[in-house]
C-alpha positions in Angstrom: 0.0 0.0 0.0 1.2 4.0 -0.6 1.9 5.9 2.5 -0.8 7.1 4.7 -3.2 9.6 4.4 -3.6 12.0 6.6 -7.2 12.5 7.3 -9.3 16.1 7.7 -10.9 16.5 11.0 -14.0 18.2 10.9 -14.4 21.7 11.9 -15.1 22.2 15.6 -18.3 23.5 15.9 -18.5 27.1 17.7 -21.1 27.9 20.4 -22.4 31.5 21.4 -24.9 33.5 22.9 -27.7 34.5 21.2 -28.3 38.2 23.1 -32.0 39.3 21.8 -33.2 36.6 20.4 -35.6 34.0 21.8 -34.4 32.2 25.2 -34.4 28.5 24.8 -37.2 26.8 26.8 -35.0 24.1 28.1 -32.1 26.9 29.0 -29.1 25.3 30.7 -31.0 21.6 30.5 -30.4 22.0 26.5 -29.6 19.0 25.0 -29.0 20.4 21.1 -26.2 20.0 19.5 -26.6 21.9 16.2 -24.9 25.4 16.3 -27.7 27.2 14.2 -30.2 26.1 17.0 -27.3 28.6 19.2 -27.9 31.5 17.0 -31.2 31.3 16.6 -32.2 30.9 20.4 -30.2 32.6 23.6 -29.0 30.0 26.1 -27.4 30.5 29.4 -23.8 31.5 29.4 -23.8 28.5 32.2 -24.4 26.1 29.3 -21.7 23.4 29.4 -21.6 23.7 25.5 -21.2 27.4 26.0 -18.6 27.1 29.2 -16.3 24.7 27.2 -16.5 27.1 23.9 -15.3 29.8 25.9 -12.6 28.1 27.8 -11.4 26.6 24.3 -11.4 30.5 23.0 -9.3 31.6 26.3 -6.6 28.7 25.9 -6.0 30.1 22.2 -6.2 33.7 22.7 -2.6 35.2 23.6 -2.9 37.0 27.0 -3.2 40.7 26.3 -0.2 42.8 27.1 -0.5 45.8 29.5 -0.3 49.5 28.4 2.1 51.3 29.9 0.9 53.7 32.9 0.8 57.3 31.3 2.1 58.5 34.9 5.2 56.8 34.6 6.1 58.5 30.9 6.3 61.8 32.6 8.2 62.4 35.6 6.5 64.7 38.4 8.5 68.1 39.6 10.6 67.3 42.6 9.1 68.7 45.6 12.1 70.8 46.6 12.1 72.3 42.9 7.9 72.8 43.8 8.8 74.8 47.3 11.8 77.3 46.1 9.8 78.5 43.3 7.7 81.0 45.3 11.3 82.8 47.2 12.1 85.2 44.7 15.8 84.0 45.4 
């Protein structure tokens, strides 16, 4: 036989809320699978479906990198500099 083939996984299915649109009447107890039934009806962000989506979506994401405090860019007036500026000297 030739060499192997390497087989296409199927795409993962993604999960989201549905904000504004109908609620599902079986909410977290929702046993659908299909991800147009997500877009079409709201479920509970508690919904394990939902819950693991998201946690799949945190895992990939890169972790978001700080800004830089504008406070520390500029330096504040010493406060001898602040007191000798009233003398007249």
């Amino acid at each position: 036989p030739g060499p192997p083939t390497s087989r296409r996984q199927p795409p993962v299915p993604t999960y989201s809320r549905a904000p504004g649109r109908p609620a599902c009447p079986f909410g977290i107890n929702c046993y659908r699978r299909n991800p147009a039934h997500f877009e079409s009806e709201d479920h509970p962000a508690e919904h394990p479906l939902l819950a693991a989506a998201n946690s799949q979506q945190s895992q990939q994401r890169p972790a978001a990198v700080p800004a830089p405090a504008a406070a520390a860019s500029a330096p504040a007036p010493a406060a001898s500099e602040e007191s000798n500026a009233g003398d007249g000297a």
